[in-house]
C-alpha positions in Angstrom: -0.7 9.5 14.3 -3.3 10.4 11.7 -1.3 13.4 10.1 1.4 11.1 9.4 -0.8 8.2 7.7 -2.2 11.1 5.5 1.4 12.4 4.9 2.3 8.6 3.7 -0.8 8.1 1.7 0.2 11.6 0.1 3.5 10.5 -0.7 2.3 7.0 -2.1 0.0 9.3 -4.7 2.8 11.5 -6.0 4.8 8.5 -6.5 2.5 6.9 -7.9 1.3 9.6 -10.5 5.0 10.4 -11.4 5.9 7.0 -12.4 2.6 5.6 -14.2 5.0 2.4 -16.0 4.9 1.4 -12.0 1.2 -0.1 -13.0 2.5 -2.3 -15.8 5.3 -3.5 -13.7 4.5 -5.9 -11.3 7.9 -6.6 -9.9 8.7 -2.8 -9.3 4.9 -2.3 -7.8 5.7 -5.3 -5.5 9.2 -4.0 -4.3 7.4 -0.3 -3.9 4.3 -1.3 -2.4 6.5 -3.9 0.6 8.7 -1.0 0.8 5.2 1.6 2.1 4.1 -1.2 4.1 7.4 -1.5 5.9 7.5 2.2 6.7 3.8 1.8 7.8 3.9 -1.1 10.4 2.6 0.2 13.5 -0.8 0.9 11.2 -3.5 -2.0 11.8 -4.6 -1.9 8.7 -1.3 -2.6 6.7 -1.0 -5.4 9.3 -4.0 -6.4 8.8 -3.2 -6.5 4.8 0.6 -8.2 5.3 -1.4 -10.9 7.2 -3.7 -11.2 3.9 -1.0 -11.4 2.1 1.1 -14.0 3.8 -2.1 -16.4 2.9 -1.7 -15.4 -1.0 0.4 -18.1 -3.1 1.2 -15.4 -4.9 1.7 -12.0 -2.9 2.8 -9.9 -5.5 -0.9 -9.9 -7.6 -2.4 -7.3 -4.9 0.3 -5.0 -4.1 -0.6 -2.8 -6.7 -4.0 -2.9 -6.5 -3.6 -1.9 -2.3 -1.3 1.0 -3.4 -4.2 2.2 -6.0 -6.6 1.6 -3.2 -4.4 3.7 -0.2 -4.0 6.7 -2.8 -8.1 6.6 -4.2 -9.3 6.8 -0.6 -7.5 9.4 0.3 -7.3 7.3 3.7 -5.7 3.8 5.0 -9.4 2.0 4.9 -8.2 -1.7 6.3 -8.5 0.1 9.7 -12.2 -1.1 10.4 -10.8 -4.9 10.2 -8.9 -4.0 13.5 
């Protein structure tokens, strides 16, 4: 199951570096970023984060910042909050 967390988290950084107006968007980041978490599910971690989330009056304001996170670390890091 790790290989294919590190194949998403891949994924999520090319994207991310090909479309760099993504970061000034916050609609588009929002619509990408719920899009990643919906192909991630099973992962704790993102359920951990879609739980945070569901508590935020306004959801979009960390989508981005959560994609930025995933691709930094290389790694899904919620997992320790599971």
């Amino acid at each position: 199951m790790t290989g294919q967390k590190d194949k998403s988290v891949h994924h999520m950084q090319i994207l991310v570096d090909a479309h760099p107006e993504w970061k000034k968007d916050r609609m588009l980041s929002y619509i990408i970023s719920r899009k990643y978490i919906a192909l991630n599910q099973k992962d704790r971690g993102l359920a951990y984060y879609q739980d945070y989330l569901s508590h935020d009056a306004n959801p979009a304001r960390g989508h981005l910042d959560y994609a930025r996170l995933l691709t930094q670390s290389g790694k899904l890091s919620y997992n320790r909050y599971s």
